[in-house]
ZAMARGU-4260 file (C-alpha; in steps of 0.2 Angstrom, whole numbers, plus 5000, padded with zeros to 4 digits):
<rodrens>
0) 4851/5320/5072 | 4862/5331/5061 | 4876/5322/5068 | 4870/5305/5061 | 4865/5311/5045
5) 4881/5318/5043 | 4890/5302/5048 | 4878/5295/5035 | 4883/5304/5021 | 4901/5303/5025
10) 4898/5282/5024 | 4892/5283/5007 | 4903/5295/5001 | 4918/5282/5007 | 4910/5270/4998
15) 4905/5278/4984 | 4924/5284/4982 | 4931/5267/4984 | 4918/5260/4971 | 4918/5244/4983
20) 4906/5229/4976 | 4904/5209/4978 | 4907/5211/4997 | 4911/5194/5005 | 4916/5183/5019
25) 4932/5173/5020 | 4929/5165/5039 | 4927/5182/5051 | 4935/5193/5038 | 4927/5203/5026
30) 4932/5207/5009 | 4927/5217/4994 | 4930/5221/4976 | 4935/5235/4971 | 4938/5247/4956
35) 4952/5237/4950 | 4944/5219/4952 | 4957/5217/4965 | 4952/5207/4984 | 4953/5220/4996
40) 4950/5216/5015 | 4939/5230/5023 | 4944/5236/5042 | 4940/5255/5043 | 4923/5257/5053
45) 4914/5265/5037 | 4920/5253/5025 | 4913/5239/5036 | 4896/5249/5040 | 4895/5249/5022
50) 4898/5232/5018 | 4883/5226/5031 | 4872/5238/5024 | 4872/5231/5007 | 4876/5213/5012
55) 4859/5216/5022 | 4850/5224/5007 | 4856/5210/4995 | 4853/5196/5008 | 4834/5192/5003
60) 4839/5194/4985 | 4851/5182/4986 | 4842/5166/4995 | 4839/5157/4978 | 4856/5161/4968
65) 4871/5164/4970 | 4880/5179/4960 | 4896/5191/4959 | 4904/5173/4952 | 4923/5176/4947
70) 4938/5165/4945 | 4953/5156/4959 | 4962/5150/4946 | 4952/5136/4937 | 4938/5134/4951
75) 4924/5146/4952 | 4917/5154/4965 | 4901/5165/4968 | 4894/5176/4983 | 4877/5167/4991
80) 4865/5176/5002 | 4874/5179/5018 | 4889/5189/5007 | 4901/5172/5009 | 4911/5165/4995
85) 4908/5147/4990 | 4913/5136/4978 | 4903/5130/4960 | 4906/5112/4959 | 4909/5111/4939
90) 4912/5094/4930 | 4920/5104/4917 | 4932/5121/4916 | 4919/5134/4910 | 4927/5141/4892
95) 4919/5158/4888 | 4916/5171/4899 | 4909/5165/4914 | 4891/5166/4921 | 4887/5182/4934
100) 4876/5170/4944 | 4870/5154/4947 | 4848/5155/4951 | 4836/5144/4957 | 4845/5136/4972
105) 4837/5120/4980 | 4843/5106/4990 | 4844/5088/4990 | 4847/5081/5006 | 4861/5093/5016
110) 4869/5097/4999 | 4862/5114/4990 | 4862/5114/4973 | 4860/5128/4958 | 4854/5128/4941
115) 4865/5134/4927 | 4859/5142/4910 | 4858/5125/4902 | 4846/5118/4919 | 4857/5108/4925
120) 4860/5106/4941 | 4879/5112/4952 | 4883/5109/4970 | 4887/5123/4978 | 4902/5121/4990
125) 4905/5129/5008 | 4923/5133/5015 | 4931/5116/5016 | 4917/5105/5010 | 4918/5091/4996
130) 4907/5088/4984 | 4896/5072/4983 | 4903/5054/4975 | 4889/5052/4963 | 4884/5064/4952
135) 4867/5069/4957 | 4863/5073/4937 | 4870/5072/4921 | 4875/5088/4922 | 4880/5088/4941
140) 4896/5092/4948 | 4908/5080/4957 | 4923/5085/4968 | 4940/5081/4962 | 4949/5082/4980
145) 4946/5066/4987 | 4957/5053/4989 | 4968/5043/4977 | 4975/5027/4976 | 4990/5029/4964
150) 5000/5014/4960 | 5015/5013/4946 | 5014/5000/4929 | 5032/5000/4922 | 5035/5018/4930
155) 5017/5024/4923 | 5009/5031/4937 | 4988/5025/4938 | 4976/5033/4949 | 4960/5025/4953
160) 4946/5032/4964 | 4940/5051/4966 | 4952/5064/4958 | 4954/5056/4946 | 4944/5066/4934
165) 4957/5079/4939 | 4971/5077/4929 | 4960/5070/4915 | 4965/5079/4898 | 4981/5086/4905
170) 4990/5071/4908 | 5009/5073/4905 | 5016/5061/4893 | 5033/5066/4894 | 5048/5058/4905
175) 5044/5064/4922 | 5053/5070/4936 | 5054/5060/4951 | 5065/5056/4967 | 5076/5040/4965
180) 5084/5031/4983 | 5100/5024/4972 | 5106/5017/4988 | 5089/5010/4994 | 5088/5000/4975
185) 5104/4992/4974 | 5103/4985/4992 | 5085/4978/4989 | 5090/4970/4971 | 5100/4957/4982
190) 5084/4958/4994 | 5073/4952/4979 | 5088/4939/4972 | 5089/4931/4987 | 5070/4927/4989
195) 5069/4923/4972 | 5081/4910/4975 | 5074/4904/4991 | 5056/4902/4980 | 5063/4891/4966
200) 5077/4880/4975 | 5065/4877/4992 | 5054/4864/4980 | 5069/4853/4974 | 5076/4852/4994
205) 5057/4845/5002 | 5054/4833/4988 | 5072/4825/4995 | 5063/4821/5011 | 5064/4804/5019
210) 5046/4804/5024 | 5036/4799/5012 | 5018/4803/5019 | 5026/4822/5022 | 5036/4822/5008
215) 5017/4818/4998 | 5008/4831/5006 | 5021/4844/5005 | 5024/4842/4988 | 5004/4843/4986
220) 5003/4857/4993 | 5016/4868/4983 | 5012/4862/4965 | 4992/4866/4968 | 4997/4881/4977
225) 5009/4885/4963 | 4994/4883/4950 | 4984/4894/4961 | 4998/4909/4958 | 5002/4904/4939
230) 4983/4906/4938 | 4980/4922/4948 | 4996/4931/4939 | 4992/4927/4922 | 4974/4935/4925
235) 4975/4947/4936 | 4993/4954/4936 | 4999/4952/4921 | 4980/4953/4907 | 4975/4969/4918
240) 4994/4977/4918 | 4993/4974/4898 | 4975/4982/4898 | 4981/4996/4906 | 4996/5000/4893
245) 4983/4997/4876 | 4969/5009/4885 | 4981/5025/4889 | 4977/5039/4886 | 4997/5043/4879
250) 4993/5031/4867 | 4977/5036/4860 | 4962/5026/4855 | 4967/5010/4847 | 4956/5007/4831
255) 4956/4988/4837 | 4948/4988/4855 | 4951/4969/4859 | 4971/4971/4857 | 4974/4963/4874
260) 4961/4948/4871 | 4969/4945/4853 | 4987/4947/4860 | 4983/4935/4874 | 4976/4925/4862
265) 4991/4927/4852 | 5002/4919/4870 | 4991/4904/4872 | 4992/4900/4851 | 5012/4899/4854
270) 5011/4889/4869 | 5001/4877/4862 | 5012/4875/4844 | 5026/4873/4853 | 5022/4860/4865
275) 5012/4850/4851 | 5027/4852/4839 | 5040/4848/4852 | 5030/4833/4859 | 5029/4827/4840
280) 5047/4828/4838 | 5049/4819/4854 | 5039/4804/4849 | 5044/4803/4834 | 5064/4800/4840
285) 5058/4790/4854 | 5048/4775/4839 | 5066/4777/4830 | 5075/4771/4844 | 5079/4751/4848
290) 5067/4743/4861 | 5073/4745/4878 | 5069/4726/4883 | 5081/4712/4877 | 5076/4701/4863
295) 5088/4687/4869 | 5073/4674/4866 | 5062/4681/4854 | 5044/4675/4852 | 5031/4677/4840
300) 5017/4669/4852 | 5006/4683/4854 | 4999/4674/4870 | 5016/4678/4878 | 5021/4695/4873
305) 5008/4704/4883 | 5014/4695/4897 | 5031/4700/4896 | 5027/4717/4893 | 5011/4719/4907
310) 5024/4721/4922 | 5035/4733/4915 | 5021/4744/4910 | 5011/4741/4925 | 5027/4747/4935
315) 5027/4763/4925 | 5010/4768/4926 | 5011/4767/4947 | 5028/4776/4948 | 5020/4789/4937
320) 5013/4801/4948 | 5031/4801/4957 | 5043/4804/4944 | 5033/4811/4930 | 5045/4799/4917
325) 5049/4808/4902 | 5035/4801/4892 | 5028/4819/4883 | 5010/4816/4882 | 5011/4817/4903
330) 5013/4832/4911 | 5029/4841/4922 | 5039/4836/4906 | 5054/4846/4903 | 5048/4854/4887
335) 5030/4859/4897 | 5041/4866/4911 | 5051/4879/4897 | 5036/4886/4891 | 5028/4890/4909
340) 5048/4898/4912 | 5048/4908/4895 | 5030/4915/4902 | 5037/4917/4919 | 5052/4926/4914
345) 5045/4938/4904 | 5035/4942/4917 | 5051/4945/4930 | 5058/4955/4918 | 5046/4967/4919
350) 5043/4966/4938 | 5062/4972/4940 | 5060/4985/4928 | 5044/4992/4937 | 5051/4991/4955
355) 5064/5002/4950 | 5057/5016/4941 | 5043/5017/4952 | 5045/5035/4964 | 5050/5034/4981
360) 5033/5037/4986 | 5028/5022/4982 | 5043/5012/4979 | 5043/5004/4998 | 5027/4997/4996
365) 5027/4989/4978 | 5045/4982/4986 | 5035/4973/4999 | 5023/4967/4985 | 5037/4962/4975
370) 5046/4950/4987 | 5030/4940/4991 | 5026/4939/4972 | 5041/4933/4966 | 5042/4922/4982
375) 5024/4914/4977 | 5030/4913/4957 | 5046/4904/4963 | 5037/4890/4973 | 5026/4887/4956
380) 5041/4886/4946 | 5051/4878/4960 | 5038/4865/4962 | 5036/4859/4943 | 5055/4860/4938
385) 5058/4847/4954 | 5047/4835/4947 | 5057/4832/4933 | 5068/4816/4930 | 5085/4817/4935
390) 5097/4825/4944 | 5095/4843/4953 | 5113/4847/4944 | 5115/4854/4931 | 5099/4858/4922
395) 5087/4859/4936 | 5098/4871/4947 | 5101/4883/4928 | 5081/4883/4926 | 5079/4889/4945
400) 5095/4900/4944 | 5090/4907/4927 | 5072/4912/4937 | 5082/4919/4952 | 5094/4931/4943
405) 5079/4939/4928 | 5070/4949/4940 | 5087/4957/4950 | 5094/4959/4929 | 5078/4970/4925
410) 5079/4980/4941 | 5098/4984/4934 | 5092/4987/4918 | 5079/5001/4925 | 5093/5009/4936
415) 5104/5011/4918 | 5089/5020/4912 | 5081/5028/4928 | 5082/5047/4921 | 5079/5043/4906
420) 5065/5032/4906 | 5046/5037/4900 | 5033/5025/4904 | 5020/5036/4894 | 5030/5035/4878
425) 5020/5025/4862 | 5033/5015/4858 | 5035/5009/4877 | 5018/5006/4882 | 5014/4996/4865
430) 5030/4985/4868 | 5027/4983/4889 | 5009/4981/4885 | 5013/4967/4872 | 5025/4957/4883
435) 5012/4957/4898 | 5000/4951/4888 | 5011/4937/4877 | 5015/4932/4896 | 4997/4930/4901
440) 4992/4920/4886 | 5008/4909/4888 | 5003/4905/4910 | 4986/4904/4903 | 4989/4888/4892
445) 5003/4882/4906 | 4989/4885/4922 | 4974/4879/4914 | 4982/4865/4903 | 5000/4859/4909
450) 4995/4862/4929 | 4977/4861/4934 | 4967/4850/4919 | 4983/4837/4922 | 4983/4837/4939
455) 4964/4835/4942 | 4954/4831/4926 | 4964/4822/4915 | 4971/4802/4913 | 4984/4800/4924
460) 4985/4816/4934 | 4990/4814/4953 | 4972/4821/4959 | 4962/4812/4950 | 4958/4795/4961
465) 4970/4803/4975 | 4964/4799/4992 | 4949/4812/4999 | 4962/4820/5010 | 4973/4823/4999
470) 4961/4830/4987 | 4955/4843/5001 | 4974/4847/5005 | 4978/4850/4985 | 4959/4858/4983
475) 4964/4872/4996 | 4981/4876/4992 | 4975/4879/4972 | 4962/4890/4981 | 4973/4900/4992
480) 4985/4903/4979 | 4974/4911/4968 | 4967/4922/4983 | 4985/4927/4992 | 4992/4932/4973
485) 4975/4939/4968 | 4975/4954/4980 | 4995/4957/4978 | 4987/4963/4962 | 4980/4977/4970
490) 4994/4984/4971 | 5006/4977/4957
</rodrens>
C-alpha cells in the first residue's frame, strides 16, 4: 500500500515537473505539449501513466467538443474525446487568435460536425479523411485535397473541380517556373505541320476522284462534318478560352461583365462588313463588264431574248452545286472562304502558342489534343477552299499551305519566349482573350452563315432538295463534328 502511494506521488510529481498538457494520439503514439508548446512524444512508463489518467478524466468532458485547438501551418487541429488529434475543416484561414475548442459536436450521416462561436457548423476530420463535396451549411467546411483537373490556356494553368478553393486568393501572377522538353517541342512542331497539311490538302485530292457517286458522298460528308468542327470551335473552344482570359483573377474584375459577348459580337460585325462590302465591290465590276454572250445578231424581240438566254442559265443553275461558280451572292466563294481563314488562323496561332508553354505535365496530352484538332479544323478548311473555281495551283495550295505552316510558326514563336513568357500578365490575357474571341465571332458568322444556313436552308444550297440519303449522310457528319470537336474542348 505504501509502496503504491509512493509510486503515486512520484507519477504526478513527473508530471507536474514536466508541466505536460493537450495529451494526444498520432496513430499508437502518444504525444503531449509541453512547457514550451513544443510536441513531445511520451515513452517513460509514468509519463504514459500520466497521460491515460487525464485522457481518461477528460474523456467524458470531451464527447461534445473538441478542444486544446492549435495550428500545422495553416490547418487547424483540436484534441476530441479519446485524446486524438483531428482536423477542423475551415472554409476560410481563421485570422485572430484562434478558438480553444470547438462545442456542441453532432452528426449528420457518418460525418461529425461542431459548432463554432458564430453557430455555424465545421467537419471535424479523422487521420486521413476528406471532407464532404457539398457544404452541409453556409458556414460549413469543404476539403481542399480532392482531386484536380488542371489544364493550360496559352501557358495559364486552370484548375476545375475540388481544390480549387485552395489556391483561391494566392494565386501567383508572376512568370512561373516550369520544366520545358526543348527536344520533345521541336520534334512535335513537324508532328503537328504534317497533320496540318494532311487536313487541309486531303479535301482538294478526293474531290479529283473519278467516281462520281463516291466522289458526292465524300465530298458531303467532309464539308458538313467540317461545319460541325468550325461550329463546335467557335463555341466551345475558342468563346470559353476567351471567357476564361476576361474572368481571371490576375486581371481583376472588369467593370464591363459581357466583354466576351461584346467582343464576339465585335467578330461577327467584321465578318459580315466585309463580305457585304467585298460582294458589293464584286458586283458592281462584274455589271461594268461586256456581256459574255456574242451579239453577232442582235435582236430587240423580247419573245426571243429569254430564249437565248434560258439555256445558259439553266446550265448554270444545275452545275451550281458542283463548282460553286464565282457568282458572290452563293456560297464557298473565294472572298467567303478568306474570312473563315482569317478566323481560323488566328485561332492556330494561338493553339501553337499554348502547346508550347504548356508544362511537361501536361504537354503530352494537350499534343494529342492538338493534332486531332488541327486535323478536324484542316478538313473544314480543306473542304471549302476545294470547292472553289479553278486550279489547285497556285492559290488553292497558298490558302492550305498558309493554314499548314500558322500553327508550327506559333509553336516557334512560344519556344523564343518559353522562359520568358507570363500567361497571368494583364496585358497578355486582355490581348489572348481578345483574339479568341474576335475568332469566335468571325467562325460564328462563317458556321452559321457561310456553311450550315447555305448548305441547308437557303436558295441554292446543296442540301436543300438533295436526295434523302444524302441528306441523312450530310445530317450526321454535321452532327458528329460538333460532338468529336466538342469534347476535345475538355481539354483544349
Amino acid at each position: 500500500m505504501f509502496r503504491g502511494l509512493f509510486l503515486a506521488s512520484l507519477t504526478a510529481s513527473v508530471v507536474h515537473a514536466q508541466s505536460y498538457s493537450g495529451c494526444h494520439k498520432h496513430g499508437s503514439v502518444e504525444y503531449c505539449y509541453g512547457a514550451d508548446g513544443e510536441e513531445t512524444p511520451i515513452t517513460t512508463h509514468a509519463q504514459a501513466t500520466a497521460t491515460s489518467v487525464a485522457a481518461t478524466t477528460t474523456s467524458s468532458a470531451q464527447t461534445a467538443s473538441v478542444t486544446g485547438c492549435h495550428n500545422h501551418g495553416d490547418d487547424v487541429y483540436c484534441i476530441n474525446g479519446e485524446g486524438n488529434e483531428v482536423q477542423v475543416s475551415l472554409t476560410t484561414t481563421p485570422t485572430g487568435e484562434l478558438p480553444a475548442q470547438y462545442t456542441g459536436c453532432h452528426s449528420h450521416g457518418s460525418s461529425q460536425y461542431c459548432l463554432d462561436a458564430g453557430g455555424n457548423d465545421v467537419q471535424i476530420l479523422a487521420e486521413g479523411e476528406t471532407g464532404d463535396e457539398h457544404d452541409h451549411s453556409s458556414g460549413s467546411g469543404s476539403s481542399s485535397h480532392g482531386e484536380q483537373n488542371c489544364h493550360f490556356h496559352a501557358g495559364v494553368e486552370h484548375c476545375v473541380g475540388a481544390g480549387e478553393s485552395e489556391h483561391s486568393g494566392t494565386k501567383s501572377c508572376g512568370v512561373q517556373s516550369r520544366d520545358y522538353d526543348m527536344p520533345l517541342r521541336i520534334g512535335t512542331l513537324f508532328v503537328i505541320l504534317i497533320t496540318s497539311a494532311i487536313g487541309v490538302f486531303l479535301p482538294m485530292l478526293l474531290v479529283k476522284l473519278p467516281f462520281p457517286t463516291i466522289n458526292t458522298m465524300a465530298s458531303t460528308v467532309i464539308k458538313q462534318f467540317g461545319t460541325g468542327v468550325i461550329l463546335s470551335t467557335a463555341f466551345v473552344h475558342l468563346y470559353t478560352h476567351a471567357s476564361l482570359m476576361f474572368t481571371n483573377e490576375c486581371l481583376g474584375e472588369l467593370e464591363y461583365e459581357a466583354t466576351t459577348s461584346a467582343v464576339v459580337m465585335a467578330g461577327i460585325l467584321l465578318s459580315f462588313l466585309t463580305e457585304y462590302i467585298g460582294h458589293r465591290i464584286i458586283m458592281a465590276r462584274g455589271s461594268k463588264s461586256p456581256p459574255e454572250c456574242c451579239d453577232d445578231t442582235p435582236s430587240h424581240d423580247s419573245s426571243t431574248a429569254p430564249k437565248e438566254n434560258a439555256a445558259p442559265r439553266a446550265m448554270q443553275l444545275a452545275q451550281l452545286s458542283h463548282n460553286h461558280g464565282s457568282d458572290p451572292t452563293q456560297p464557298n466563294t473565294k472572298l467567303s472562304v478568306l474570312v473563315m481563314e482569317a478566323g481560323v488562323i488566328f485561332h492556330s496561332i494561338l493553339i501553337g502558342l499554348t502547346l508550347v508553354v504548356a508544362g511537361d505535365s501536361f504537354y503530352k496530352t494537350l499534343l494529342v489534343v492538338i493534332v486531332f484538332h488541327q486535323f478536324f479544323e484542316g478538313l473544314a478548311l480543306g473542304a471549302r477552299i476545294a470547292l472553289l473555281p479553278g486550279r489547285i495551283f497556285p492559290s488553292k495550295a497558298v490558302m492550305a499551305g498558309l493554314f499548314a505552316i500558322i500553327t508550327p510558326i506559333g509553336m516557334a514563336i512560344g519556344m523564343g519566349v518559353l522562359h520568358s513568357f507570363n500567361g497571368n500578365e494583364k496585358s497578355t490575357l486582355i490581348a489572348l482573350g481578345t483574339l479568341d474571341a474576335l475568332s469566335a465571332g468571325i467562325l460564328v458568322w462563317v458556321g452559321v452563315v457561310d456553311m450550315w444556313a447555305r448548305d441547308w436552308v437557303m436558295e441554292g444550297g446543296e442540301m436543300l432538295d438533295a436526295p434523302l440519303v444524302r441528306v441523312l449522310v450530310g445530317g450526321v457528319a454535321l452532327i458528329a463534328g460538333m460532338v468529336l470537336m466538342g469534347v476535345l474542348g475538355k481539354w483544349a
